[in-house]
TIVO-37651 format. One record per residue (C-alpha): x, y, z; residue in one letter. Coordinates in steps of 0.25 Angstrom, whole numbers. Each point is the difference from the previous one (the first is absolute). Last residue first. Layout:
N
<<X Y Z> "a">
...
***
This chain:
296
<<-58 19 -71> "x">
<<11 7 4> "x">
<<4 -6 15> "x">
<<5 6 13> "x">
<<2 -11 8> "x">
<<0 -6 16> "x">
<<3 -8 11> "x">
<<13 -6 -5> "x">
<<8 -13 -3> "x">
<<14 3 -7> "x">
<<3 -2 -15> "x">
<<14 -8 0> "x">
<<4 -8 10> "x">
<<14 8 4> "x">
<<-10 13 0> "x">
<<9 10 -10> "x">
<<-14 1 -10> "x">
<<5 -1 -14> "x">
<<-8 12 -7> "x">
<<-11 -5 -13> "x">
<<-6 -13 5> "x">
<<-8 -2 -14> "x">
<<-16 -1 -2> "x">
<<0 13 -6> "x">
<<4 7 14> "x">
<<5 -6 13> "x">
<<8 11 9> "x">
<<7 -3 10> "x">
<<4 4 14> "x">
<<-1 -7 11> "x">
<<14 -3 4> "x">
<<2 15 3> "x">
<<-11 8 -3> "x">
<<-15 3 5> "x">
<<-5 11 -7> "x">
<<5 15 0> "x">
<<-10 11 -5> "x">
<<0 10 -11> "x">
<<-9 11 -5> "x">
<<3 10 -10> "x">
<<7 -10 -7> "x">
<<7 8 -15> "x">
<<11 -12 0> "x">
<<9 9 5> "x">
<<-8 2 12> "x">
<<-1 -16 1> "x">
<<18 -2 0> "x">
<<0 13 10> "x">
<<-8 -7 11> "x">
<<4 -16 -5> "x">
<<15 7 3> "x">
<<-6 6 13> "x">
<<-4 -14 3> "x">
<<14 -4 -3> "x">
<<4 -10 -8> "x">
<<6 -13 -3> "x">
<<14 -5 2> "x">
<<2 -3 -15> "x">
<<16 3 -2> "x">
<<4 -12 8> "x">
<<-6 -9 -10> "x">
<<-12 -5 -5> "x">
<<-8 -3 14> "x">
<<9 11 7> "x">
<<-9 0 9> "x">
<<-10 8 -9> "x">
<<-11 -1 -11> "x">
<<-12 13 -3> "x">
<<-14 -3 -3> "x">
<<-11 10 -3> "x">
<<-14 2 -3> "x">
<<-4 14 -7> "x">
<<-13 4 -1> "x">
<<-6 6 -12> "x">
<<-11 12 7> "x">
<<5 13 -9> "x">
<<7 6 10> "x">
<<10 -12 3> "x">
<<-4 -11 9> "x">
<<12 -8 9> "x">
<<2 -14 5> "x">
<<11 -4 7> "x">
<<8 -14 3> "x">
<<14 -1 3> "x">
<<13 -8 1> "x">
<<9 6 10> "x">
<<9 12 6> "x">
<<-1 8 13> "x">
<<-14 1 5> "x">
<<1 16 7> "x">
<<-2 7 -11> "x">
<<12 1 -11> "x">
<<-2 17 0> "x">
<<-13 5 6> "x">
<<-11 -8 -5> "x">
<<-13 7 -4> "x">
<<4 3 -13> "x">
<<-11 10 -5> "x">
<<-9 -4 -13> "x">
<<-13 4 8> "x">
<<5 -10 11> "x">
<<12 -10 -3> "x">
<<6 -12 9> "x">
<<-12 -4 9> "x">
<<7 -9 11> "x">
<<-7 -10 -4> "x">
<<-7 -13 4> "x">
<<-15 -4 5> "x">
<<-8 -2 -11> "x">
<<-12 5 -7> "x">
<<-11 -1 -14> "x">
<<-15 6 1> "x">
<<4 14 7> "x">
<<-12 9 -2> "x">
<<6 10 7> "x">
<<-9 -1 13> "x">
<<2 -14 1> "x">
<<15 3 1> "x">
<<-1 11 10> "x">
<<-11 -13 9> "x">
<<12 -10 -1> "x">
<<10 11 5> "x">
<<11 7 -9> "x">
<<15 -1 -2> "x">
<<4 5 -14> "x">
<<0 -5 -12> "x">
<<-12 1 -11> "x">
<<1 -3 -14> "x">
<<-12 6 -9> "x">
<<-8 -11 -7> "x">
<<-14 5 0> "x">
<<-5 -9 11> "x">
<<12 4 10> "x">
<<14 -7 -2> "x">
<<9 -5 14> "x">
<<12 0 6> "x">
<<-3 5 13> "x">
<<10 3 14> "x">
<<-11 -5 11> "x">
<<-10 9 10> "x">
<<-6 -7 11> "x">
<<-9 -13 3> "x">
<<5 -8 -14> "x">
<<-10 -9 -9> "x">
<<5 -11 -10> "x">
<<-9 -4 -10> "x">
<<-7 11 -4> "x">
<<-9 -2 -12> "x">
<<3 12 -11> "x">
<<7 -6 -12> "x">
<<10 -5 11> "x">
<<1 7 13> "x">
<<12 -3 9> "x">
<<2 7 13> "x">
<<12 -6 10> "x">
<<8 -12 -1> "x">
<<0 -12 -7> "x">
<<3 -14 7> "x">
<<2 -9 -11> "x">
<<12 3 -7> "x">
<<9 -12 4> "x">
<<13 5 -1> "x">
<<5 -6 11> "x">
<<8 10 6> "x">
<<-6 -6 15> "x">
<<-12 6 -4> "x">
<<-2 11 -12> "x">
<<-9 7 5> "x">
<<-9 8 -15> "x">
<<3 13 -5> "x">
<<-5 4 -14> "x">
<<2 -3 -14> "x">
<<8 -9 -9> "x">
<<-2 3 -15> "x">
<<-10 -5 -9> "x">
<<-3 -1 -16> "x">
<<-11 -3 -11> "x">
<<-9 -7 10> "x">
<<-6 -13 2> "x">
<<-5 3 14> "x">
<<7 -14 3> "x">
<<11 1 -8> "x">
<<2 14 1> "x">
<<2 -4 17> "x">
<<8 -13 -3> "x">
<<10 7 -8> "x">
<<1 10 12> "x">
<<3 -10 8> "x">
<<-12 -5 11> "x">
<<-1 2 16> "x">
<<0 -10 11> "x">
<<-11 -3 11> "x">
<<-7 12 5> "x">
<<-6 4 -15> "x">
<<2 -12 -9> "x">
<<-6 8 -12> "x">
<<11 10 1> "x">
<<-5 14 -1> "x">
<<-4 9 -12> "x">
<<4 14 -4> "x">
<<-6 3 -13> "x">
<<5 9 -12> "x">
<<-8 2 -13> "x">
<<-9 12 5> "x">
<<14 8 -2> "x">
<<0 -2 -16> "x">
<<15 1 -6> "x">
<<6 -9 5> "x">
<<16 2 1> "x">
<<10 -12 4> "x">
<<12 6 5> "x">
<<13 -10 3> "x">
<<11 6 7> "x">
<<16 -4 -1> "x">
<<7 3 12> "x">
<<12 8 5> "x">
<<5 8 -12> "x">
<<-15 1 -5> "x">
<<-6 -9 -12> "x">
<<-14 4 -4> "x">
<<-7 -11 -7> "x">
<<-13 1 -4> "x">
<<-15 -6 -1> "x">
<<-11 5 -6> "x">
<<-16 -3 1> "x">
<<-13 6 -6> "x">
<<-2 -13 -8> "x">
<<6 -13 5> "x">
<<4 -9 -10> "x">
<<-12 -11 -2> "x">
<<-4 -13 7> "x">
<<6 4 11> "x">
<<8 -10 7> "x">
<<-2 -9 13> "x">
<<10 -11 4> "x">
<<10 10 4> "x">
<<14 -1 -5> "x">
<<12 -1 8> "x">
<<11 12 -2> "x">
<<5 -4 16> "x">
<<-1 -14 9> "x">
<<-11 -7 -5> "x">
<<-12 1 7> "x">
<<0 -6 14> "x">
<<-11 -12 6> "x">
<<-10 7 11> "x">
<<7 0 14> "x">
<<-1 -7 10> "x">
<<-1 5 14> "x">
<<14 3 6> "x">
<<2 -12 11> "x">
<<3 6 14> "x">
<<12 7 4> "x">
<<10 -10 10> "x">
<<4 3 13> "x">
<<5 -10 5> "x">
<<0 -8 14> "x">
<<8 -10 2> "x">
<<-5 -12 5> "x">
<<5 -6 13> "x">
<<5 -13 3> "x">
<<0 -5 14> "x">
<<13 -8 4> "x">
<<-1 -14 1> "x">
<<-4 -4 14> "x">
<<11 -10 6> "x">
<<-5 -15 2> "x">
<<8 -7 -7> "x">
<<12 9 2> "x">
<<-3 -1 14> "x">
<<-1 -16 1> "x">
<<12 -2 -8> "x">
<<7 11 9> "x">
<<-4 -8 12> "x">
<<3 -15 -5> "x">
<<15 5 -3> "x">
<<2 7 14> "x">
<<-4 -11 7> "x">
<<11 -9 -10> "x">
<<10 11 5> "x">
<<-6 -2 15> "x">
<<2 -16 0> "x">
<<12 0 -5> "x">
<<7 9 10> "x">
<<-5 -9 11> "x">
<<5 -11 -7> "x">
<<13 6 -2> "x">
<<0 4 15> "x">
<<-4 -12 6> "x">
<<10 -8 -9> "x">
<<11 12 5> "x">
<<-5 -6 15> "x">
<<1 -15 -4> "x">
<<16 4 -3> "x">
<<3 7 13> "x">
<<-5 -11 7> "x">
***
């Protein structure tokens, strides 16, 4: 008796464990699998393409005067924190400002600019947005005029780099209409104006700290005076760059009665002869910018 009922019970326990079995088979079978979610990244969007890069500093230009410039100088002036590069031209009327031909889309190097004005020289101009750091160049800002057709209009008044039809340097901020009214027929946005009637106009350092600049000045008797300095320590920790009130005092010693700042930083450079004369500190060499000053 007592052995048929432990048969009952093994049976009975059997038959629940193999239960058991069949039913986790059949709910592993037919479990859901677990929804799978994407991740959501934020990503930014593709940077446009951008036009094929120069070589990367002292590269040569494809277009070169057929003859020495005439009219023209260039010099070295070596400062305990940078080294300058002046390039004087003697006749005024020679200087044009011109914009990128890509105007909205990317900008142009200064090689590219004398190049395709076939110029004698260029430096870097004016102001342009700089999106996302990408150098691009393309998007200028403010007022340009170049050999009189307005390219670039602004509603209110804007600091002015420009030349009026006889060849005097202008800077200061003015209105479209002031501009017109000067006979202004070459303009960029940039500044700050760094000498007025021969006076410094910076108080001490200035308020930019130290860099690679770009300026332009006019002495008394109309030659203008185009400038590049180096910096960040590009040649050794003794080359930090200069000031604007160093550019300030550096123009009025060179006789400037007039002298504004240009765009600087990784824009400047100065192209003259057909050679790449400063090493630009940009880690790709020439940067793409909005606009020039070119010597014709």
């Amino acid at each position: 008796m007592i052995a048929r009922k432990r048969a009952a019970a093994l049976a009975a326990v059997m038959y629940l464990a193999l239960v058991a079995c069949v039913a986790s088979f059949v709910y592993r079978w037919n479990v859901p699998k677990p929804v799978e979610r994407d991740r959501v990244v934020r990503v930014a969007s593709p940077a446009r393409p951008l036009p094929r890069l120069d070589a990367p500093v002292f590269g040569a230009p494809l277009y070169r005067p057929p003859k020495p410039p005439s009219g023209m100088r260039l010099s070295v002036i070596h400062e305990p924190n940078f080294t300058a590069y002046v390039l004087w031209v003697r006749d005024p009327r020679r200087v044009e400002i011109v914009e990128t031909r890509y105007a909205g889309d990317v900008g142009e190097t200064v090689e590219q600019f004398v190049n395709d004005w076939h110029a004698v020289a260029g430096v870097n101009g004016g102001s342009f947005t700089d999106t996302n750091w990408q150098g691009t160049g393309g998007l200028v800002q403010g007022i340009v005029i170049s050999n009189g057709r307005i390219l670039k209009r602004a509603s209110g008044p804007e600091s002015i780099v420009g030349f009026t039809a006889d060849g005097r340097l202008i800077s200061g901020t003015y209105t479209l209409a002031e501009l017109q009214a000067m006979g202004v027929t070459q303009a960029l946005m940039f500044g700050p104006t760094l000498v007025d009637r021969g006076v410094d106009q910076i108080q001490g350092a200035g308020d930019w700290g130290y860099a690679p600049r770009t300026a332009i000045g006019q002495t008394a008797d109309g030659t203008v005076i185009l400038m590049v300095t180096d910096g960040r320590e590009l040649h050794g920790p003794a080359d930090i760059g200069a000031s604007l009130g160093d550019i300030a005092r550096l123009m009025i010693s060179l006789g400037a009665v007039t002298a504004a700042n240009l765009d600087g930083g990784s824009s400047a450079t100065l192209v003259y002869d057909g050679c790449l004369i400063n090493q630009p500190t940009d880690i790709l060499g020439e940067r793409y910018i909005g606009t020039a000053v070119i010597v014709k």
